[in-house]
DRENNU-228957 format. One record per atom (N, C-alpha, C, O): residue number from 1; chain; x, y, z. Coordinates in steps of 0.05 Angstrom, whole numbers, plus 5000, padded with zeros to 4 digits. Atoms other than C-alpha are relative to their C-alpha. Example, Ala and Ser with C-alpha at 12.3 -4.5 7.8 and 13.67 -1.06 7.14 Angstrom:
<atoms>
   num   cadena     px     py     pz
     1        A   5018   4976   5000
     1        A   5246   4910   5156
     1        A   5018   5024   5000
     1        A   5039   5024   5013
     2        A   4984   4976   4999
     2        A   5273   4979   5143
     2        A   4985   5022   5014
     2        A   4995   5044   5018
</atoms>
This chain:
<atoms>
   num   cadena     px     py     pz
     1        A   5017   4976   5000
     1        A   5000   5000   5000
     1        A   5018   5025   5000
     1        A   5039   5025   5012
     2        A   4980   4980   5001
     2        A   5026   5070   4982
     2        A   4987   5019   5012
     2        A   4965   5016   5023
     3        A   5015   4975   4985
     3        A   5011   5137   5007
     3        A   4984   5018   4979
     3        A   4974   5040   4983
     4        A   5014   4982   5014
     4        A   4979   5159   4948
     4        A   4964   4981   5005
     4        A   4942   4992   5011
     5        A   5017   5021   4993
     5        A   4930   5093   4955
     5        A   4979   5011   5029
     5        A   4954   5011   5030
     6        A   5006   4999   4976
     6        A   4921   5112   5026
     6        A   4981   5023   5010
     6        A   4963   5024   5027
     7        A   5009   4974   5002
     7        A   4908   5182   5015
     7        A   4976   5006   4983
     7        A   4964   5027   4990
     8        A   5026   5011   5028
     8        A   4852   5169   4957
     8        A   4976   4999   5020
     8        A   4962   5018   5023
     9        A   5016   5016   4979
     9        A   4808   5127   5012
     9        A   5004   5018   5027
     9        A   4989   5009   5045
    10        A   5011   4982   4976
    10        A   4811   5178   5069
    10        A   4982   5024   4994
    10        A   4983   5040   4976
    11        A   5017   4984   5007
    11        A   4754   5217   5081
    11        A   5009   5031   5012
    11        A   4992   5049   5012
    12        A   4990   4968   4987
    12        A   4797   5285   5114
    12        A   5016   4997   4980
    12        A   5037   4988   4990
    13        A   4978   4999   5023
    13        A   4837   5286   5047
    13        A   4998   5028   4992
    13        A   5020   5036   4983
    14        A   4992   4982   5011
    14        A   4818   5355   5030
    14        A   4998   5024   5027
    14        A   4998   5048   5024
    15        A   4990   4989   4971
    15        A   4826   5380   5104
    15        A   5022   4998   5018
    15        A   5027   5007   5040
    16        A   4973   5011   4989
    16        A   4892   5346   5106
    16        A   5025   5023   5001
    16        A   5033   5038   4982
    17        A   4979   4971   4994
    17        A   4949   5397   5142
    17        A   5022   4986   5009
    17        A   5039   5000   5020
    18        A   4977   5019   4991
    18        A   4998   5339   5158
    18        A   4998   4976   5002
    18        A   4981   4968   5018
    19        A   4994   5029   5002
    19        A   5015   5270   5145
    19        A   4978   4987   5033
    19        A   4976   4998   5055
    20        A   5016   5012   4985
    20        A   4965   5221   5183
    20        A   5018   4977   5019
    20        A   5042   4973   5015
    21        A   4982   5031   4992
    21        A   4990   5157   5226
    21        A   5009   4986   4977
    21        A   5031   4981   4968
    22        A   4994   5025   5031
    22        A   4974   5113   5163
    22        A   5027   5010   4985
    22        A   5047   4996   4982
    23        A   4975   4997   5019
    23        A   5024   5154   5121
    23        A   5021   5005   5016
    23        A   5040   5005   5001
    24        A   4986   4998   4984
    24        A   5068   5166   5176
    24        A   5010   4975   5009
    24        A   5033   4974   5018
    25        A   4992   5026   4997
    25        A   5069   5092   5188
    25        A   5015   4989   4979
    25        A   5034   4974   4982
    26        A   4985   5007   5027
    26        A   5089   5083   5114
    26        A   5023   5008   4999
    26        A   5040   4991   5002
    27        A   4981   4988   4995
    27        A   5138   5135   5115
    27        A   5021   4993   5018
    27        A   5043   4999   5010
    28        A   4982   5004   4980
    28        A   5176   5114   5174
    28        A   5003   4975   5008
    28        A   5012   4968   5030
    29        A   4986   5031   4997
    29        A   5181   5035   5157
    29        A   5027   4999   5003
    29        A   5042   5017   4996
    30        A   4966   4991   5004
    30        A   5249   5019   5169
    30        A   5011   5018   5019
    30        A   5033   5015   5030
    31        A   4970   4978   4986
    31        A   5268   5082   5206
    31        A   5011   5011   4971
    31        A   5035   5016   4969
    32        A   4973   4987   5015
    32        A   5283   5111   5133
    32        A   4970   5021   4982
    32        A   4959   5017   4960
    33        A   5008   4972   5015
    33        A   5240   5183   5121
    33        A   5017   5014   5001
    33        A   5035   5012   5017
    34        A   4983   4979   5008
    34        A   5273   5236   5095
    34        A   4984   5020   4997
    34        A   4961   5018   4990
    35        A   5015   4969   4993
    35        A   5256   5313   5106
    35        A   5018   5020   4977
    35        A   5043   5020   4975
    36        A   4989   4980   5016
    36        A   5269   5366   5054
    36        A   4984   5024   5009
    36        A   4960   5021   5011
    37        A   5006   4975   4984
    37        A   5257   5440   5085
    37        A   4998   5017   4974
    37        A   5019   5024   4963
    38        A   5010   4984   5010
    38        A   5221   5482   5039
    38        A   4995   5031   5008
    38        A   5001   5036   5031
    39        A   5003   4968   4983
    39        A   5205   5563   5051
    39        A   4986   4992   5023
    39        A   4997   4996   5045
    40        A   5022   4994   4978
    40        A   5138   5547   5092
    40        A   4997   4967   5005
    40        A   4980   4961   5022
    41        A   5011   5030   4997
    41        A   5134   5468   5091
    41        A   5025   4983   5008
    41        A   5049   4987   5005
    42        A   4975   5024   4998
    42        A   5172   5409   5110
    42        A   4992   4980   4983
    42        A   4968   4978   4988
    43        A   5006   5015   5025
    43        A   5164   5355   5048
    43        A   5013   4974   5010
    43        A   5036   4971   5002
    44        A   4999   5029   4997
    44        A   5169   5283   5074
    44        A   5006   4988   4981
    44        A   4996   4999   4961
    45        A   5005   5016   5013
    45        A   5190   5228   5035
    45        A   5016   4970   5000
    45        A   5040   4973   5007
    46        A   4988   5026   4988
    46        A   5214   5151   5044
    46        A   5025   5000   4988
    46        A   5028   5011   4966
    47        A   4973   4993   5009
    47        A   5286   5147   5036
    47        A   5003   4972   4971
    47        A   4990   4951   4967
    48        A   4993   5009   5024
    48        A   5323   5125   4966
    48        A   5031   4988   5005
    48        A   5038   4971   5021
    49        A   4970   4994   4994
    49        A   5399   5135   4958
    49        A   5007   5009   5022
    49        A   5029   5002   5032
    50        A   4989   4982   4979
    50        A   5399   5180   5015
    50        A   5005   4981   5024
    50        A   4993   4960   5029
    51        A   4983   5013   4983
    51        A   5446   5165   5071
    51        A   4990   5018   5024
    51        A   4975   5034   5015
    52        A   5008   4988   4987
    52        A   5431   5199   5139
    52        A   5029   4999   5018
    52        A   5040   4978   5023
    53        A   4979   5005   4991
    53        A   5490   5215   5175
    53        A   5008   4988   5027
    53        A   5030   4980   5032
    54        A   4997   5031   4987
    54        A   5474   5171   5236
    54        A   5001   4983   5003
    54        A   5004   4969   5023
    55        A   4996   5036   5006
    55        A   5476   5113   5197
    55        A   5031   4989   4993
    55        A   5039   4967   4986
    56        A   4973   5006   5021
    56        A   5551   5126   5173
    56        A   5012   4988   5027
    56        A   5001   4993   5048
    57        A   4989   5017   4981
    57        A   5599   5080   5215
    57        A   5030   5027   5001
    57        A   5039   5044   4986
    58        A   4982   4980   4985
    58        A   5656   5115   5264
    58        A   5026   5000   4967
    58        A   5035   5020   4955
    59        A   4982   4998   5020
    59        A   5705   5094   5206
    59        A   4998   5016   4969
    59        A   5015   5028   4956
    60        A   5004   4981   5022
    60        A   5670   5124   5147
    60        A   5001   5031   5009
    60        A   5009   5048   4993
    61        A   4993   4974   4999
    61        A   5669   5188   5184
    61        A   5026   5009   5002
    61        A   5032   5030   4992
    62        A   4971   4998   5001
    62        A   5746   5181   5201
    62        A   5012   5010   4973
    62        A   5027   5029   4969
    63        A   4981   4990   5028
    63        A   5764   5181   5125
    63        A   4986   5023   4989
    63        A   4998   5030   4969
    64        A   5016   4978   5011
    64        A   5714   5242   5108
    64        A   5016   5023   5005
    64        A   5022   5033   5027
    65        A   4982   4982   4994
    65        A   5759   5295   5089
    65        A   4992   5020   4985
    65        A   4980   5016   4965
    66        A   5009   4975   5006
    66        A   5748   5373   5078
    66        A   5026   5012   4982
    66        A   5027   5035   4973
    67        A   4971   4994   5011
    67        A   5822   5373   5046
    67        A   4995   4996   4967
    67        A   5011   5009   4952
    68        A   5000   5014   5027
    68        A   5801   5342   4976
    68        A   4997   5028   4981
    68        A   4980   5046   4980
    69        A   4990   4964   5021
    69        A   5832   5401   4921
    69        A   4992   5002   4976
    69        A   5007   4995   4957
    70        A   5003   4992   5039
    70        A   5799   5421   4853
    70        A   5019   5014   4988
    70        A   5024   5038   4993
    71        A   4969   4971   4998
    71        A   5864   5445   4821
    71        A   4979   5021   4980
    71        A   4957   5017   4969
    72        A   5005   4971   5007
    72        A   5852   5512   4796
    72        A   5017   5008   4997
    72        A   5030   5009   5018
    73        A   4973   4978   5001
    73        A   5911   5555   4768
    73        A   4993   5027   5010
    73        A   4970   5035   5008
    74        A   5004   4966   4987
    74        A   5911   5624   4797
    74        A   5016   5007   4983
    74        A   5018   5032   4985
    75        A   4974   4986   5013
    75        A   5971   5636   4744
    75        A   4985   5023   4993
    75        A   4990   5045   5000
    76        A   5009   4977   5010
    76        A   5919   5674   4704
    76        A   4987   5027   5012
    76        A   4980   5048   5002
    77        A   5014   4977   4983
    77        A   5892   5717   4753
    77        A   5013   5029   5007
    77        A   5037   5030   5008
    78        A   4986   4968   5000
    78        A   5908   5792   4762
    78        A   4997   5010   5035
    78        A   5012   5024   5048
    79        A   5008   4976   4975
    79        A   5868   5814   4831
    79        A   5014   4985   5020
    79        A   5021   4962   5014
    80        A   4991   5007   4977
    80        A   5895   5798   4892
    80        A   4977   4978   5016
    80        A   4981   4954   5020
    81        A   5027   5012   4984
    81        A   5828   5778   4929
    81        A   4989   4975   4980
    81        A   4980   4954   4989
    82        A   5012   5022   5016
    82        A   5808   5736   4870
    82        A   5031   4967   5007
    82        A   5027   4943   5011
    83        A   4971   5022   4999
    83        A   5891   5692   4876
    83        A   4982   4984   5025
    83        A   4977   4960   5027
    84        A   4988   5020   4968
    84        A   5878   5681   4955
    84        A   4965   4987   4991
    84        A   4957   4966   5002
    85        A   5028   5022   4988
    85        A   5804   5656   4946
    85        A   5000   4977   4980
    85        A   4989   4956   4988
    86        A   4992   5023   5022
    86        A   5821   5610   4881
    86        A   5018   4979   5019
    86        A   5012   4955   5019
    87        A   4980   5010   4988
    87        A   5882   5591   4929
    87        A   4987   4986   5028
    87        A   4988   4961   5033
    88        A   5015   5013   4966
    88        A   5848   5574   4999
    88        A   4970   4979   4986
    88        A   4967   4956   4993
    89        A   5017   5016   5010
    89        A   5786   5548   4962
    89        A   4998   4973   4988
    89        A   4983   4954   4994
    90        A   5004   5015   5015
    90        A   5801   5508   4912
    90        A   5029   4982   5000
    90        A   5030   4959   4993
    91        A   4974   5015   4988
    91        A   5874   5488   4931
    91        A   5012   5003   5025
    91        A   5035   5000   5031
    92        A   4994   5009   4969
    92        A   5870   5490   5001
    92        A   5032   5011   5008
    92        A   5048   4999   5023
    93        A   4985   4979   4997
    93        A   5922   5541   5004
    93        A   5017   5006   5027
    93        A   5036   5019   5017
    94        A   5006   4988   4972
    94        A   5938   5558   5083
    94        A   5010   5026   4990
    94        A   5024   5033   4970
    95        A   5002   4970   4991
    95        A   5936   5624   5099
    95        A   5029   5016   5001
    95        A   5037   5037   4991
    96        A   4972   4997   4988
    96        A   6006   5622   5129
    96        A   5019   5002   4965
    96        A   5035   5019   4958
    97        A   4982   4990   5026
    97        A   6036   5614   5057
    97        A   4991   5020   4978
    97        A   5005   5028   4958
    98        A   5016   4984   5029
    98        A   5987   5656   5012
    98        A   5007   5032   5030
    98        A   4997   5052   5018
    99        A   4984   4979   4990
    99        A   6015   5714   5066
    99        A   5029   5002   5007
    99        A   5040   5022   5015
   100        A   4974   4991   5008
   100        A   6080   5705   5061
   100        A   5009   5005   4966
   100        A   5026   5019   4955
   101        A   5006   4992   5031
   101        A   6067   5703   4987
   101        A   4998   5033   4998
   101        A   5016   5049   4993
   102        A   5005   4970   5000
   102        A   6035   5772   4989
   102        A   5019   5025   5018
   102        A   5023   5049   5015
   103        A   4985   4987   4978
   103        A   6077   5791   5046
   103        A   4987   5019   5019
   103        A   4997   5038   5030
   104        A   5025   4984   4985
   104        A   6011   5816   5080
   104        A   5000   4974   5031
   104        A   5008   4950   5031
   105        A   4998   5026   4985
   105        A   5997   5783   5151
   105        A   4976   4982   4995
   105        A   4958   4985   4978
   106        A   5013   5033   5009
   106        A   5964   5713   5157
   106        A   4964   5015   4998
   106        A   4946   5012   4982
   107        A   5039   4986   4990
   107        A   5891   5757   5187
   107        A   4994   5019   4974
   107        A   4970   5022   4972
   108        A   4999   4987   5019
   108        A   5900   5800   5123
   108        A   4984   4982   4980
   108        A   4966   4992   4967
   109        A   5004   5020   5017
   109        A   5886   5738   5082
   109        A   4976   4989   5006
   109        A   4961   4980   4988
   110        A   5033   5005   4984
   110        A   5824   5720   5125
   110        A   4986   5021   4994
   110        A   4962   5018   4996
   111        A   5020   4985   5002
   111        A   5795   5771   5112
   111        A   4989   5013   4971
   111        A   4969   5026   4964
   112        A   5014   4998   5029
   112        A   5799   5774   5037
   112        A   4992   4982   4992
   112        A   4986   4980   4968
   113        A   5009   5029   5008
   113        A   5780   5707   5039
   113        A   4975   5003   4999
   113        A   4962   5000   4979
   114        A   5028   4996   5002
   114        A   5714   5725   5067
   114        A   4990   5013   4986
   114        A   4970   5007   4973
   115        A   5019   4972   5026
   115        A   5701   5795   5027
   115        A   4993   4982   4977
   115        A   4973   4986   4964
   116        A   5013   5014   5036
   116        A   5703   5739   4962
   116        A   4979   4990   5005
   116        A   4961   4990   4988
   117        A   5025   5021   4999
   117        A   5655   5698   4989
   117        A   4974   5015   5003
   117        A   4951   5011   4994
   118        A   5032   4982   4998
   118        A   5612   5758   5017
   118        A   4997   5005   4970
   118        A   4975   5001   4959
   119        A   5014   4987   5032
   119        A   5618   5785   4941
   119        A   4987   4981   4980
   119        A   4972   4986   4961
   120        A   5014   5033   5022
   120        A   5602   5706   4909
   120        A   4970   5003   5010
   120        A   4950   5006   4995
   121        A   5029   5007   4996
   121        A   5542   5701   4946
   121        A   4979   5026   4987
   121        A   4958   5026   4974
   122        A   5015   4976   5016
   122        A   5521   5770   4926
   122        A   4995   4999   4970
   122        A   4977   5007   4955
   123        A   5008   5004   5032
   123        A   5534   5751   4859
   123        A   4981   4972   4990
   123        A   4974   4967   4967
   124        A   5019   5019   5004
   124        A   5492   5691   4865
   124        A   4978   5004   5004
   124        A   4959   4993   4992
   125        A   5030   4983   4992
   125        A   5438   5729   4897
   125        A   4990   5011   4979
   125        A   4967   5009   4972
   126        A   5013   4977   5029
   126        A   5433   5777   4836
   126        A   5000   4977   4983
   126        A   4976   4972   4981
   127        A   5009   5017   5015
   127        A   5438   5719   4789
   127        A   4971   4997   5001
   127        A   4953   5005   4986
   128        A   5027   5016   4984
   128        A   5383   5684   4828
   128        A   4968   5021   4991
   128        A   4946   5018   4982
   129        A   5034   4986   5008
   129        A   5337   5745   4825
   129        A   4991   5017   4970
   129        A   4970   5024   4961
   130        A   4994   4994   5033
   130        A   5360   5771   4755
   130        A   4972   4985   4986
   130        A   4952   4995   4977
   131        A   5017   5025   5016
   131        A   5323   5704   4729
   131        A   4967   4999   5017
   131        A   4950   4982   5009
   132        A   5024   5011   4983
   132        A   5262   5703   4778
   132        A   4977   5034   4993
   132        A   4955   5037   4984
   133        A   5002   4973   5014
   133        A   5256   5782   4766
   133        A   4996   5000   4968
   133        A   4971   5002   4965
   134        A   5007   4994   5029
   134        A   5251   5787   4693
   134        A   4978   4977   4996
   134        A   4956   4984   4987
   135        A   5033   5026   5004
   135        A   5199   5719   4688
   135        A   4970   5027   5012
   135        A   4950   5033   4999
   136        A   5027   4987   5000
   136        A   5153   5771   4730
   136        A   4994   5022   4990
   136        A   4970   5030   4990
   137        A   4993   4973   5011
   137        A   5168   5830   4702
   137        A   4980   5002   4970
   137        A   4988   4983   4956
   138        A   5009   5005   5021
   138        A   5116   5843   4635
   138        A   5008   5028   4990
   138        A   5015   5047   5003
   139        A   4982   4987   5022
   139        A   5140   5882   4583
   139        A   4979   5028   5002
   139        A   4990   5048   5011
   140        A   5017   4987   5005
   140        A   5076   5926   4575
   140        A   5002   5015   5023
   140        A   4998   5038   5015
   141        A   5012   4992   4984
   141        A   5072   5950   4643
   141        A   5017   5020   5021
   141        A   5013   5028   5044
   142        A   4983   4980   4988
   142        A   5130   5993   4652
   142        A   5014   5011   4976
   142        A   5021   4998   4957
   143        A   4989   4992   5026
   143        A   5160   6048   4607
   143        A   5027   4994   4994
   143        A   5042   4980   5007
   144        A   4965   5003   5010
   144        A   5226   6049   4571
   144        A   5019   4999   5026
   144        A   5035   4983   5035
   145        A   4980   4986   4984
   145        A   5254   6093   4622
   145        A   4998   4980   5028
   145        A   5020   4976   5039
   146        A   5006   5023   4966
   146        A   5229   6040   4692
   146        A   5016   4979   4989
   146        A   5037   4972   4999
   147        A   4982   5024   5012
   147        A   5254   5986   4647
   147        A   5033   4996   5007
   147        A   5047   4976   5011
   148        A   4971   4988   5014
   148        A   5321   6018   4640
   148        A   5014   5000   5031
   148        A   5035   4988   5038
   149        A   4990   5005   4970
   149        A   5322   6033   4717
   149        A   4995   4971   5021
   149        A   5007   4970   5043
   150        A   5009   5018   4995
   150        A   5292   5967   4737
   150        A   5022   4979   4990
   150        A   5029   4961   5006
   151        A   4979   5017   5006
   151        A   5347   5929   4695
   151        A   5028   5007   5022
   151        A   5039   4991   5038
   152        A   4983   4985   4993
   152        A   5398   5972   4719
   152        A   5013   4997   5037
   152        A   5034   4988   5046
   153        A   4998   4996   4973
   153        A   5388   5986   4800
   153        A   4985   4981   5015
   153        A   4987   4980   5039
   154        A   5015   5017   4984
   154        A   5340   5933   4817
   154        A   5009   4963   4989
   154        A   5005   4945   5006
   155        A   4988   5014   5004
   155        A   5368   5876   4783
   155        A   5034   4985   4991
   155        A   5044   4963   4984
   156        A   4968   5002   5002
   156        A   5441   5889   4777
   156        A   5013   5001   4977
   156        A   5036   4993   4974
   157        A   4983   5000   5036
   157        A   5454   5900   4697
   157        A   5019   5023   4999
   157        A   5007   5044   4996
   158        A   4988   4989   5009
   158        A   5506   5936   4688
   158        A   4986   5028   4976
   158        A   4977   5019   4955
   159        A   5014   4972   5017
   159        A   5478   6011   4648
   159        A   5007   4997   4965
   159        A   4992   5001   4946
   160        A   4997   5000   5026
   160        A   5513   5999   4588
   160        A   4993   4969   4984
   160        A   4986   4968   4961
   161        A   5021   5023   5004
   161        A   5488   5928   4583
   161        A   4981   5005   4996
   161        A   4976   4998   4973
   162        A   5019   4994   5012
   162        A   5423   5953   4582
   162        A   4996   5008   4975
   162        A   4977   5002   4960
   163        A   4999   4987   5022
   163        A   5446   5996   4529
   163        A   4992   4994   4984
   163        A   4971   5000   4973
   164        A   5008   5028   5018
   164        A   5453   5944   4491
   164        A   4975   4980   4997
   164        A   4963   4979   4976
   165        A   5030   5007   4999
   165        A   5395   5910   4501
   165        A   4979   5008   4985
   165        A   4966   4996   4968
   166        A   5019   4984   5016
   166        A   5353   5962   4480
   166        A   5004   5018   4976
   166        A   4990   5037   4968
   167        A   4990   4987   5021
   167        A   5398   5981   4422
   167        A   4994   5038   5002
   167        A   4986   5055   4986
   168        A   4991   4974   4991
   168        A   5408   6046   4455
   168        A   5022   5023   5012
   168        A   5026   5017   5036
   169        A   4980   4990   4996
   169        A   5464   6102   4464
   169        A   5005   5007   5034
   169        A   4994   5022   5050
   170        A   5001   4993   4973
   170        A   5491   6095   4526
   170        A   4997   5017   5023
   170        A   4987   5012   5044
   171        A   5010   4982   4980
   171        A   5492   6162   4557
   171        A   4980   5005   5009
   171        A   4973   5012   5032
   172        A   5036   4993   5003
   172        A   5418   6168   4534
   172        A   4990   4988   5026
   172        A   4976   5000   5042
   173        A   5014   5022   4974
   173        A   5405   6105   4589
   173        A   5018   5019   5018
   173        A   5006   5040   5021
   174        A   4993   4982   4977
   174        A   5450   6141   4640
   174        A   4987   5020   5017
   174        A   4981   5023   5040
   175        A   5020   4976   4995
   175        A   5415   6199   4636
   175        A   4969   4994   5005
   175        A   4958   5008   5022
   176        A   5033   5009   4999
   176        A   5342   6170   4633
   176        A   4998   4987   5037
   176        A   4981   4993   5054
   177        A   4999   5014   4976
   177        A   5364   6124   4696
   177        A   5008   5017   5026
   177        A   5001   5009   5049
   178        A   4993   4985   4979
   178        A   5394   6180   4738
   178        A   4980   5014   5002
   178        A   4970   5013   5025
   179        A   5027   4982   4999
   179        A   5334   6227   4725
   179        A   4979   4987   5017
   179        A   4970   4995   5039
   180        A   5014   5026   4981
   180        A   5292   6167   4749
   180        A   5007   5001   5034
   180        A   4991   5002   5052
   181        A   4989   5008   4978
   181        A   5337   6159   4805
   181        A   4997   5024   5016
   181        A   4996   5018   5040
   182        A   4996   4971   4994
   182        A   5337   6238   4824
   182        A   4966   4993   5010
   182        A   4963   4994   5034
   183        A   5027   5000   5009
   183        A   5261   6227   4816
   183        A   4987   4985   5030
   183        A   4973   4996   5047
   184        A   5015   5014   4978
   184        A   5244   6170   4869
   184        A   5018   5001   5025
   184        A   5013   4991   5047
   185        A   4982   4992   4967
   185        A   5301   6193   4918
   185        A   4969   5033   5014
   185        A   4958   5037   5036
   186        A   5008   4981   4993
   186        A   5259   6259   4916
   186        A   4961   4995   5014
   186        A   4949   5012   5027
   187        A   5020   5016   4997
   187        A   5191   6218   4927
   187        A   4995   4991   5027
   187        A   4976   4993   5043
   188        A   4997   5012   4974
   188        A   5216   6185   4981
   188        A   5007   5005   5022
   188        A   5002   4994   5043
   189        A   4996   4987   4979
   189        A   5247   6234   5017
   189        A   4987   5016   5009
   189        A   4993   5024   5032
   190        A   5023   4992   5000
   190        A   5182   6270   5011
   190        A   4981   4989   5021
   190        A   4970   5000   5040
   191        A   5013   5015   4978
   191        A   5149   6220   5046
   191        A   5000   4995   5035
   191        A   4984   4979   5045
</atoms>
């Protein structure tokens, strides 16, 4: 019997706000549900492949190592902050030699370690909402000029990227987007 089976034949099926015994009994044959954490939900489901990490034995955790190196050359690299986080990241670098390298101290190196990672995630953030942003975004329902600042300051495009985009001379967007920008600073400070 499955939980779709189970769930069919109950009569609180469209008042259901959480797994019942029955599917809860299904679910947790064995000792093997698995939880995936959603924004607002927790999403049950009977385990597959998945391993749980109180099932791994003292020895499999022994050999689990955080050392294992994707080489990466840094040769080509120019910035500083970009060498040490290629270097500590991806070839496990220490600290201790990527500052005597630079000849900056070891806490110097910590700390451009993190600014990369604060600026990765940032740039994964704007990716992230780049793509989620423009799906809701409809073409009709904002002018050139919102477009222009909406690419621009709310989803992270670069001004002359837009430019392009809209097969338009760059200053023109500059100017349209700062005016804008002059516009809802003055709006808001209004308020």
């Amino acid at each position: 019997m499955n939980k779709k089976t189970i769930c069919e034949k109950c009569e609180k099926r469209d008042r259901c706000k959480k797994s019942c015994k029955k599917v809860n009994a299904l679910l947790w044959k064995d000792n093997r549900v698995m939880e995936k954490k959603a924004y607002n939900r927790i999403v049950t489901y009977p385990k597959k492949n998945e391993v749980r990490f109180s099932e791994i034995s003292q020895e499999q955790i022994d050999n689990f190592t955080t050392m294992d190196v994707i080489p990466w050359s840094s040769g080509d690299l120019r910035l500083r902050k970009t060498i040490v986080f290629v270097e500590r990241f991806f070839n496990k670098t220490p600290c201790k030699v990527l500052a005597d390298r630079f000849g900056v101290k070891k806490n110097t190196i910590l700390c451009m370690y993190q600014q990369a990672v604060e600026q990765l995630e940032k740039i994964v953030e704007k990716m992230d909402s780049r793509k989620e942003g423009i799906k809701a975004m409809k073409a009709d329902r904002f002018t050139e000029d919102q477009k222009f600042f909406l690419l621009s300051h709310v989803f992270g495009f670069p001004q002359a990227e837009v430019a392009r985009m809209f097969k338009r001379n760059r200053d023109a967007v500059n100017k349209k987007v700062k005016r804008l920008c002059d516009k809802y600073e003055a709006l808001f400070a209004a308020a």
